[in-house]
Backbone as ProteinMPNN parsed JSONL, in Angstrom:
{"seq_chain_A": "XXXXXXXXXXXXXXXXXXXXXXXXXXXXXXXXXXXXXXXXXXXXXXXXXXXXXXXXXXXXXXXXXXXXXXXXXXXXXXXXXXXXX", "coords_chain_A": {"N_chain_A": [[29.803, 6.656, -38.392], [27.229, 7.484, -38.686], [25.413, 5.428, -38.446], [25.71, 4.418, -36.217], [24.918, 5.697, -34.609], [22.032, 5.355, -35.388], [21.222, 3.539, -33.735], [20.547, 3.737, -31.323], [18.443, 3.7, -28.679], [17.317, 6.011, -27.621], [16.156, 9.335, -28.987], [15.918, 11.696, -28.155], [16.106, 13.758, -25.72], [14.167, 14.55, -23.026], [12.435, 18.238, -22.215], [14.052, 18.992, -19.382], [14.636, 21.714, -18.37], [14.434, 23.724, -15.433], [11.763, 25.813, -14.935], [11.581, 29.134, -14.491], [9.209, 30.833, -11.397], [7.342, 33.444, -10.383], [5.272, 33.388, -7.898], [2.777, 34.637, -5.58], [1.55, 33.763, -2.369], [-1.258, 33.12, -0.212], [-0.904, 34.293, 3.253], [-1.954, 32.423, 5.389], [-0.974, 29.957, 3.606], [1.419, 30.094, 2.787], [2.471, 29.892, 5.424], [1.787, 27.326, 6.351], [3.363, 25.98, 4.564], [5.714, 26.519, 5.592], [5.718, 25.128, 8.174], [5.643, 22.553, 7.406], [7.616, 22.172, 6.025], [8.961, 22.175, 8.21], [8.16, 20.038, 9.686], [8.792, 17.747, 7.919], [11.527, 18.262, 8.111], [11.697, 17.379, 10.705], [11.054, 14.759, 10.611], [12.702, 13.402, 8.617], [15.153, 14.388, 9.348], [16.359, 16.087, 8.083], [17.495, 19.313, 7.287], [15.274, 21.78, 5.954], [16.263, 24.141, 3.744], [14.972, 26.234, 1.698], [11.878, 26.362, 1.831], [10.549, 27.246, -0.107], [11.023, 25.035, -2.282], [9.706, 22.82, -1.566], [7.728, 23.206, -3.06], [7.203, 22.424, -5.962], [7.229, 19.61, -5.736], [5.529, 18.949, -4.79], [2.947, 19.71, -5.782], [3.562, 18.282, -8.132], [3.289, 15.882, -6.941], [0.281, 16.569, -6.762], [-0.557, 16.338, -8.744], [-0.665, 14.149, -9.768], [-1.939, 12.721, -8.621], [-4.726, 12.897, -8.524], [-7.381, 12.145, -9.498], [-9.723, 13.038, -11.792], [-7.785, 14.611, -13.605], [-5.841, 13.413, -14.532], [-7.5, 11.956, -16.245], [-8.684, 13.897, -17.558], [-6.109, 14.64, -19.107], [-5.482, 12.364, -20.971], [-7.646, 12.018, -22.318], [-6.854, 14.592, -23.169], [-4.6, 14.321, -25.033], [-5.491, 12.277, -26.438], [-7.423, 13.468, -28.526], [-5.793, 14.821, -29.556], [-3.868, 13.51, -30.872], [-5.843, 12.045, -32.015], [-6.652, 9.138, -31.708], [-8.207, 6.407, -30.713], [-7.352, 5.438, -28.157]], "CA_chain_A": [[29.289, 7.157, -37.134], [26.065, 7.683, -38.353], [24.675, 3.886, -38.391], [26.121, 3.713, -34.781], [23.826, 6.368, -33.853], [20.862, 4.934, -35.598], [20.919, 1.899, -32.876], [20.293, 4.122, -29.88], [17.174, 3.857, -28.183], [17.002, 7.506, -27.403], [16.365, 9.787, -29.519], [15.99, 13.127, -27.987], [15.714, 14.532, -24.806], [13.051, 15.489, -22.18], [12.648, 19.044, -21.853], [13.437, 19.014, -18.373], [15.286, 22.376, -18.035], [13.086, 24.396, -14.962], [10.844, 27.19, -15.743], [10.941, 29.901, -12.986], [8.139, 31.171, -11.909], [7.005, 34.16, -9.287], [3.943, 33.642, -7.311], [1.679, 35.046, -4.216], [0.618, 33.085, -1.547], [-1.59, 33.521, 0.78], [-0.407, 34.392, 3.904], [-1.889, 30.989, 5.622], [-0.133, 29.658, 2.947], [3.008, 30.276, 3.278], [2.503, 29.542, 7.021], [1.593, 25.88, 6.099], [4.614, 25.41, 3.691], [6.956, 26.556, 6.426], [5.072, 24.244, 9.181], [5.536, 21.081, 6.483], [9.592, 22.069, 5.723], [9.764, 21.754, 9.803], [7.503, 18.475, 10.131], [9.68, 17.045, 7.009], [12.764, 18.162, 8.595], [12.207, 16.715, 11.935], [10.631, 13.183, 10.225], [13.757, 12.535, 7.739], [16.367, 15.108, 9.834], [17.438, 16.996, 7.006], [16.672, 20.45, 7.029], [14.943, 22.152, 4.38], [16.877, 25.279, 3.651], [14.289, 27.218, 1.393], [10.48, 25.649, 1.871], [10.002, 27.462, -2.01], [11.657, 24.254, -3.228], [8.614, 21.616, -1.973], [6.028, 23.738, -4.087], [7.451, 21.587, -7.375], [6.727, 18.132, -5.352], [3.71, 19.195, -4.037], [2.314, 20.558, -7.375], [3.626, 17.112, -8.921], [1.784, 14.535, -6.608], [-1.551, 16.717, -6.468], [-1.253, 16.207, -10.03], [-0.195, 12.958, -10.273], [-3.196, 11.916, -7.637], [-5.747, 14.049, -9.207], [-7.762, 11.421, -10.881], [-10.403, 13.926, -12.512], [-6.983, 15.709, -13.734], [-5.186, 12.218, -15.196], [-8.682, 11.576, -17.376], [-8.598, 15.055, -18.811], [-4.953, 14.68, -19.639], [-5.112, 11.31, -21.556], [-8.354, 12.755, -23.177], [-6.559, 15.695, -24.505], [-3.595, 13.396, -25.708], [-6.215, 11.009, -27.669], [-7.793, 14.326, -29.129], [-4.433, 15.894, -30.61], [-3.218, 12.382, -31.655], [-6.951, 11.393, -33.253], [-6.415, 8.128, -31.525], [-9.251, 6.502, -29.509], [-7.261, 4.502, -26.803]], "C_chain_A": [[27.763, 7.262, -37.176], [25.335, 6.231, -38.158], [25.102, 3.754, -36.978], [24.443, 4.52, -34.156], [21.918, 6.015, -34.137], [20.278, 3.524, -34.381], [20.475, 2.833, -31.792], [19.01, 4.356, -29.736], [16.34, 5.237, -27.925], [16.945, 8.787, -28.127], [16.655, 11.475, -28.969], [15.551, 13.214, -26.472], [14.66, 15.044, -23.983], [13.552, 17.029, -22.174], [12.414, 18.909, -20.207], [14.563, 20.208, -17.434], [14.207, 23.119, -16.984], [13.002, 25.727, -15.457], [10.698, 27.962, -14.121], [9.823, 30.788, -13.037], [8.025, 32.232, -10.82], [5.774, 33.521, -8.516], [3.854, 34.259, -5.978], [1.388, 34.132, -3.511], [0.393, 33.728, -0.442], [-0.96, 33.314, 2.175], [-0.307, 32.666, 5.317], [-1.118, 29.882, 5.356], [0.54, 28.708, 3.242], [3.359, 29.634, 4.488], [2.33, 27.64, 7.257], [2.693, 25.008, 5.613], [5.784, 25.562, 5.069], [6.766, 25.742, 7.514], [5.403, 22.913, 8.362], [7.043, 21.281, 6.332], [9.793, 21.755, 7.113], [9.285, 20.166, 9.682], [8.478, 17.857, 9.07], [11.364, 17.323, 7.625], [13.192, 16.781, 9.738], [11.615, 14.793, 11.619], [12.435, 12.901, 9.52], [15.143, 13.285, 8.865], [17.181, 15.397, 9.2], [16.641, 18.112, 7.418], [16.526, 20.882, 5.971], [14.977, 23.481, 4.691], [16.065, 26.527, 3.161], [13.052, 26.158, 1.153], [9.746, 26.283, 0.313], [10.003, 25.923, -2.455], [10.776, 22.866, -2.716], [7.948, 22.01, -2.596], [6.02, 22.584, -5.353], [6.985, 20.48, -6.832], [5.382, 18.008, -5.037], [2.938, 19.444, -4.976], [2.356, 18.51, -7.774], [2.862, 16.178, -8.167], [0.76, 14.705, -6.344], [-1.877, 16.263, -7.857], [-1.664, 15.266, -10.782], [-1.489, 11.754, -9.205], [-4.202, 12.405, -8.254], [-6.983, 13.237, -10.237], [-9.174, 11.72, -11.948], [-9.295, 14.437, -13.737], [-6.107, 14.866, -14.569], [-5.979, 11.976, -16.46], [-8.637, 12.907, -18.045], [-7.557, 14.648, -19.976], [-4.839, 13.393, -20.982], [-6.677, 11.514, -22.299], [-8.228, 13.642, -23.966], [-6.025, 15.278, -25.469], [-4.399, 12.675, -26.577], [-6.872, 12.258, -28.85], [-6.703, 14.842, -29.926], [-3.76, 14.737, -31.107], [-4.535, 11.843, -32.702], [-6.796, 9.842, -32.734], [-7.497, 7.978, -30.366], [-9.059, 5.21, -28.809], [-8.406, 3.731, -25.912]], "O_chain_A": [[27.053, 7.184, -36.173], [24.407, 6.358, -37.36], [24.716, 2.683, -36.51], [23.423, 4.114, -33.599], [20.944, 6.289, -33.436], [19.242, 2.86, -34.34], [19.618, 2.172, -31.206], [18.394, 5.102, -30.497], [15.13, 5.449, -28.005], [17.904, 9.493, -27.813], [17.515, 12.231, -29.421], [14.519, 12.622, -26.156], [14.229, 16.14, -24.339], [14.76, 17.266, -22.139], [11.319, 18.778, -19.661], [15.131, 19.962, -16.369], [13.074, 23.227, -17.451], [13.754, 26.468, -16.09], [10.094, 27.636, -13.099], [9.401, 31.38, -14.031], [8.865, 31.91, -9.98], [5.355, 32.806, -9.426], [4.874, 34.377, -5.299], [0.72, 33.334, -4.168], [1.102, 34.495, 0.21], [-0.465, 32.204, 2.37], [0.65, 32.103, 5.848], [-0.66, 29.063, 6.153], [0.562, 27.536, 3.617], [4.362, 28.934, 4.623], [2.737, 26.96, 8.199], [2.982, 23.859, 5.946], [6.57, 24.662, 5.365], [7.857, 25.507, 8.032], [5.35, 21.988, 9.173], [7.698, 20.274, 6.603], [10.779, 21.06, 7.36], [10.093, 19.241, 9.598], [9.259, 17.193, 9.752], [12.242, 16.473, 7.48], [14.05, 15.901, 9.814], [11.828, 13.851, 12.382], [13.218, 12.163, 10.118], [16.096, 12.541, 9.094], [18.392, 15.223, 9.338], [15.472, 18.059, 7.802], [17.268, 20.647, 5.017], [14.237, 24.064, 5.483], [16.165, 27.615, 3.727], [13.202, 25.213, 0.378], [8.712, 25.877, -0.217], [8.972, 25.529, -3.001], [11.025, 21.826, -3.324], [7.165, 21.152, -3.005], [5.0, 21.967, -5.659], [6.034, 20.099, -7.515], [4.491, 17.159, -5.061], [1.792, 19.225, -4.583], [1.417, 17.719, -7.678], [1.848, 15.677, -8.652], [0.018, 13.853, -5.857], [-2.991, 15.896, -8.228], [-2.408, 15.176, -11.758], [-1.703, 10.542, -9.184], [-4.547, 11.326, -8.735], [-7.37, 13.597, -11.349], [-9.607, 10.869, -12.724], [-9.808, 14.683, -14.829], [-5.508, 15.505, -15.434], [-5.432, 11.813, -17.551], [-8.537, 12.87, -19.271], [-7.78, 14.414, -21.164], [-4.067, 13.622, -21.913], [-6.647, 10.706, -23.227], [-8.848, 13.846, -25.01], [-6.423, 15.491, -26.614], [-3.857, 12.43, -27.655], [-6.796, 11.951, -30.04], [-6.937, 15.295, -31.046], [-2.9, 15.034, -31.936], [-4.371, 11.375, -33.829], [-6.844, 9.135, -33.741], [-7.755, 8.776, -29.464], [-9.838, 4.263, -28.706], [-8.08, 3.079, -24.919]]}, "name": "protein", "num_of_chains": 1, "seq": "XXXXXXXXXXXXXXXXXXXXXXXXXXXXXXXXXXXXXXXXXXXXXXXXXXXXXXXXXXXXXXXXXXXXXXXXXXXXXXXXXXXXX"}
């Protein structure tokens, strides 16, 4: 069994259990997120039940656009690997 398992491409796992988190927002906010769960409702015509649950998407493609925020990241990564990509 164990030589089977040596063939698999995968070794381990993303951590990709979520992490909850509290926060504050400002009252504007809030008022923005719940104005964007309607405009996304009435574009696709799903409704969006709790407008908490775009913060994670919204977080991920400011971060993932961010291109000040991409060059850090692959600067830190060459620093803690010692590797100069």
């Amino acid at each position: 069994m164990k030589d089977k398992m040596a063939k698999l491409k995968i070794s381990t796992l993303p951590n990709d259990k979520p992490v909850k988190m509290t926060i504050e927002l400002p009252a504007p906010v809030h008022l923005d997120l719940l104005a964007y769960a309607d405009a996304l409702a009435r574009a696709s015509g799903h409704s969006v039940s709790d407008p908490g649950k775009l913060v994670a998407p919204m977080l991920a493609r400011f971060m993932a656009t961010d291109r000040a925020f991409r060059k850090f990241r692959r600067q830190s990564a060459q620093e803690k690997t010692g590797s100069a990509l």
